[in-house]
Structure formats: C-alpha cells, structure tokens
C-alpha positions as MATLAB code, in Angstrom:
seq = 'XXXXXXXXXXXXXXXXXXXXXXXXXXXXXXXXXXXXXXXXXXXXXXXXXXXXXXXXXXXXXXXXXXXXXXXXXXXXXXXXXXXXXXXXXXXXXXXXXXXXXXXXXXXXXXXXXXXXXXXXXXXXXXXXXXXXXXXXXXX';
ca = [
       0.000    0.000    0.000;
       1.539    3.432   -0.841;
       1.748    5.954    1.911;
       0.007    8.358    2.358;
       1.609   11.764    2.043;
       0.087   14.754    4.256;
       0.831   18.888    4.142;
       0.610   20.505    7.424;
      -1.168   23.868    7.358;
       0.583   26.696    9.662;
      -2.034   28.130   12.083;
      -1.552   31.339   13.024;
      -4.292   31.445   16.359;
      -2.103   30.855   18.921;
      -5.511   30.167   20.952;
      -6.539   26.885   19.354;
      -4.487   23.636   19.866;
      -3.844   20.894   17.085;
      -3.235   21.172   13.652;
      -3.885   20.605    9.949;
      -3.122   18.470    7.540;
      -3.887   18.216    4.014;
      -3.869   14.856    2.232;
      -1.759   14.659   -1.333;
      -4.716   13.561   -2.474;
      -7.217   16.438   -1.853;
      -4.540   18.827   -3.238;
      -4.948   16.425   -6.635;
      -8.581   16.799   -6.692;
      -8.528   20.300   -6.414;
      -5.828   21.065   -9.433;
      -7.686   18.429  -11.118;
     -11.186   20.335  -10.560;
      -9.493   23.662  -11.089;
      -8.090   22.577  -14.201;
     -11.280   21.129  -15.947;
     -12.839   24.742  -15.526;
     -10.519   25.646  -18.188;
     -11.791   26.475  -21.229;
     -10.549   24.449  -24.005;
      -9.707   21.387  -21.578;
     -11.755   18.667  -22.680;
     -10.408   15.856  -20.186;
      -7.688   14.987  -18.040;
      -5.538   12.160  -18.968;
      -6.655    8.832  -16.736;
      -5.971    5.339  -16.260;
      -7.425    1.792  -17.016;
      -8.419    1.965  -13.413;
     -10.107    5.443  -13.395;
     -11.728    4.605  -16.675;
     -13.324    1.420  -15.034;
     -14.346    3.675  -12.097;
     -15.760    6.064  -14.579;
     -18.223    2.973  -15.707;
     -19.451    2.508  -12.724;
     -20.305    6.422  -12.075;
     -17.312    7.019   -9.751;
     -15.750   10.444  -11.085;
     -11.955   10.588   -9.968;
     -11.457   14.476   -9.798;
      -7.651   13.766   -9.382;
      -6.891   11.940  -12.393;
      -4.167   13.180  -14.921;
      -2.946   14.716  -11.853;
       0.469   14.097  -10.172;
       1.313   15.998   -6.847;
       4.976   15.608   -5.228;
       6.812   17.296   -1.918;
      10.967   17.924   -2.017;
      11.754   19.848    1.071;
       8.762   22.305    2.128;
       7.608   22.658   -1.930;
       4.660   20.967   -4.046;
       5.376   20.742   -7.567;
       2.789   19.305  -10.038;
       2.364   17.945  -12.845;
      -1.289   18.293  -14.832;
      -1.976   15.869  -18.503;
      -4.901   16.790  -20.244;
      -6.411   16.534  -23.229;
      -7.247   20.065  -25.610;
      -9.900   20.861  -27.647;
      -8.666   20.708  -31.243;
      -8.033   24.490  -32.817;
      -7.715   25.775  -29.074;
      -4.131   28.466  -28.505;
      -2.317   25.449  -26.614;
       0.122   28.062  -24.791;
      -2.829   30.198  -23.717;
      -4.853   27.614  -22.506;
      -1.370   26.089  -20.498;
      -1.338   29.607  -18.732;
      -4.286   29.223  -18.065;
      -4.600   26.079  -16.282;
      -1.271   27.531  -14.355;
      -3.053   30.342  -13.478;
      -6.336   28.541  -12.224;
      -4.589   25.846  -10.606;
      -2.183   28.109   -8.416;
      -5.408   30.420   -7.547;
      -7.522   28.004   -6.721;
      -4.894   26.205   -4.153;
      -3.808   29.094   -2.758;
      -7.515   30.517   -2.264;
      -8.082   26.861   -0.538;
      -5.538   26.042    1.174;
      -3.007   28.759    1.926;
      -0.318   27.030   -0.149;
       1.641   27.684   -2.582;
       2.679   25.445   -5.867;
       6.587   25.762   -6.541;
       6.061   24.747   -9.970;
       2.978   23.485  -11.967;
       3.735   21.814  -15.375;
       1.442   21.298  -17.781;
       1.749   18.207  -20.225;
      -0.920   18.460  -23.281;
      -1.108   14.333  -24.296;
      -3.415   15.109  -26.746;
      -6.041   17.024  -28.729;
      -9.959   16.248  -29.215;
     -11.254   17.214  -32.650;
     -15.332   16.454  -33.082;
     -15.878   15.449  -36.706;
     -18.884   16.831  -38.840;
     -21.129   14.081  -37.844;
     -20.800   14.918  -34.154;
     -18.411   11.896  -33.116;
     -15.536   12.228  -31.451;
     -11.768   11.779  -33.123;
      -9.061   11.338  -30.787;
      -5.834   12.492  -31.643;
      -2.883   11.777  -29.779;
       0.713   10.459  -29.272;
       0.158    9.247  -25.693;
       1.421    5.599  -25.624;
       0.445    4.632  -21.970;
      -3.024    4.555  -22.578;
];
C-alpha cells in the first residue's frame, strides 16, 4: 500500500491547539477540478483503473494529476487533453493560473512549480463523433 503523504497547514491562532493536515490527495482533486474549468480542456488524462471507475459512475477528480513534496515545496504535474483548434500556450497559462489560484484561495499554499503536459487534442468530426488524436502511448 503506498503511503500516504500529508501537508501541514501553519495556524496562526495561537488560541486553538492541534493542527492541519492536508492529504496529497485532496490537493490532486482540487488542481484536477481547477483545471477542468478551463476552457478548451476537454479531459484529463486517466488510467485503465479510473476509466473502469468512470463505468461505474465514480468520477476521480484527481486523475491526470500528479502531486509531489521535495523539502517544504509541491510541484505538479497536470496531462490533459485540448480541444482541437484551441491556442495550446494560452490555454497552459491558463490552467497555471487557475490551478495556483484556486490552491492558494483553498488552502493557503503555494505550488513551486505546476507543469502542464498536453497528451493530446480532441477534434469532433462533422457528424458529431468524437476523433481522438494523440501520441500518448500509456493509454
């Protein structure tokens, strides 16, 4: 079983004993969240597992999201899949942007670095299907 990985929150009342942590995981499902708010994000990157969750109507809000502590920083690292035709840069700063904010608004922390890795790009042919382009090899 992997361990589980916690950030400690710094409390500033000096009147109210204990503390609080933050599991790596809730910090996933937030970037995760933050980053499918994006406009021109069409999905986050998951895997076999999540996409056998996803048949059962379980909704992993952290997948395609990979959170990881050196010293006293949190680095991340974000795949998703783009709309097809979408400014891939602007839509990257984006994500950056949304993903820091809506951390820091939450949790009082701050991301040392937040990398964005497009895996692929959804382009919806004339007959409203779906075509899936990609170079992503671990799917």
């Amino acid at each position: 079983m992997a361990e589980q990985k916690y950030v400690s929150l710094q409390q500033d009342s000096g009147k109210i004993n204990g503390n609080v942590e933050i599991s790596h995981q809730v910090i996933e499902i937030l970037l995760g969240i933050a980053t499918n708010q994006v406009d021109g994000v069409y999905e986050m990157r998951g895997t076999i597992s999540s996409r056998i969750d996803s048949l059962f109507g379980r909704i992993n809000h952290g997948k395609g999201v990979d959170v990881s502590f050196n010293d006293d920083k949190i680095s991340a690292d974000v795949y998703v899949y783009l709309d097809y035709g979408v400014s891939i840069p602007k839509v990257s700063l984006e994500i950056q942007k949304s993903a820091i904010e809506q951390l820091e608004f939450m949790t009082d922390l701050d991301l040392s670095e937040i990398n964005v890795h497009v895996v692929g790009l959804i382009a919806k042919k004339e007959t409203g299907e779906i075509e899936r382009v990609t170079t992503d090899k671990k799917e």
